[in-house]
ZAGUMAR-447667 format. One record per residue (C-alpha): x negated, y, z negated; residue in one letter. Coordinates in steps of 0.02 Angstrom, whole numbers, padded with zeros to 5 digits, always signed. Example, Ala and Ser with C-alpha at 12.3 -4.5 7.8 and 13.67 -1.06 7.14 Angstrom:
2
-00615-00225-00390A -00684-00053-00357S 
This chain:
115
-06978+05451-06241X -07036+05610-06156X -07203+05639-06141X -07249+05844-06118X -07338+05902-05975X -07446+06070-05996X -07374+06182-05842X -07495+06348-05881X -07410+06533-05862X -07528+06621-05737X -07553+06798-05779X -07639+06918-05695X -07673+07110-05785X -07776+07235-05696X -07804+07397-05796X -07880+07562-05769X -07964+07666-05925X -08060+07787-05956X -08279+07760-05974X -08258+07792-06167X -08159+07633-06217X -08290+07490-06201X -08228+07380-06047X -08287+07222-06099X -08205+07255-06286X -08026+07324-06210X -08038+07154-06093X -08038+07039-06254X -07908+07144-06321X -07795+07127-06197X -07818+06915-06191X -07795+06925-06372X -07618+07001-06359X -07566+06902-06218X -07620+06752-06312X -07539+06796-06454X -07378+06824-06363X -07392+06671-06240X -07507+06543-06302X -07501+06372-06345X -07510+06430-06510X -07353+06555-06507X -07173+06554-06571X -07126+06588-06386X -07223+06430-06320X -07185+06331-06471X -06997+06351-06446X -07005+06289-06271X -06981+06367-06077X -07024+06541-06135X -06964+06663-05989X -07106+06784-05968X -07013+06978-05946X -07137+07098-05861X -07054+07231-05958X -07086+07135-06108X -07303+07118-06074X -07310+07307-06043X -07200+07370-06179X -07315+07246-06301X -07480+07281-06214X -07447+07477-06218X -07413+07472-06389X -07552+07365-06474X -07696+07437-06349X -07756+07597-06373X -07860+07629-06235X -07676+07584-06117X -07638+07731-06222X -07697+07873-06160X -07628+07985-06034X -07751+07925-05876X -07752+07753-05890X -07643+07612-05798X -07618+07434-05770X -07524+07335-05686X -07470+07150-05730X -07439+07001-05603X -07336+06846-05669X -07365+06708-05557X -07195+06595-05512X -07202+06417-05559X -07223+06339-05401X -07104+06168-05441X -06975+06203-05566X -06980+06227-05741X -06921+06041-05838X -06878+06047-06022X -07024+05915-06040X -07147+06071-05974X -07257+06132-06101X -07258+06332-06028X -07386+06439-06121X -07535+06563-06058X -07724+06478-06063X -07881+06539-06054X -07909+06484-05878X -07733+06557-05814X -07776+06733-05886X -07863+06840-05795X -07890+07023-05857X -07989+07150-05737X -08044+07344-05822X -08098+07492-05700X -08190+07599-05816X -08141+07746-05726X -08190+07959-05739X -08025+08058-05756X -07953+08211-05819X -08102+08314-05792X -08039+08451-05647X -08126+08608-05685X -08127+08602-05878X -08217+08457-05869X -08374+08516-05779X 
């Protein structure tokens, strides 16, 4: 018998939007989606070794959060590599503690209309 080991997916998203989405409120959005996705709770976790596709996290994240929406804002998304490989006994999902989600409430797209 095989016992599972939890082997967390580090992921790291760093976004910038503008001061009229509420920060705090986009940052639970955006752990809510990745969890979603890739937590232990998920279809991908829950069928086992779940590859994590960068182009995959945008396209989702893009899609369900409106304030990634808009023409000003951007993020960026780091996927940490397992640092031992990746055994079918590994349990690979996306915790609270190896999420990490960082806003910039930024001013943009004011030039001289703006002012």
């Amino acid at each position: 018998t095989v016992t599972p080991v939890d082997n967390p997916i580090t992921i790291n998203v760093t976004a910038q939007i503008s001061r009229v989405h509420d920060a705090d409120g986009v940052k639970a959005q955006i752990a809510q989606a990745i969890q979603a996705e890739y937590g232990a709770n998920s279809a991908i976790a829950k069928r086992g070794m779940p590859q994590v596709q960068f182009k995959r996290v945008y396209d989702f994240l893009r899609k369900s959060i409106p304030a990634l929406q808009d023409e000003g804002s951007d993020f960026s998304v780091t996927i940490a590599q397992p640092s031992t490989p990746v055994l079918p006994e590994h349990r690979r999902f996306v915790s609270d503690a190896s999420l990490t989600v960082t806003i910039q409430a930024v001013d943009y797209g004011l030039g001289s209309w703006g002012r």
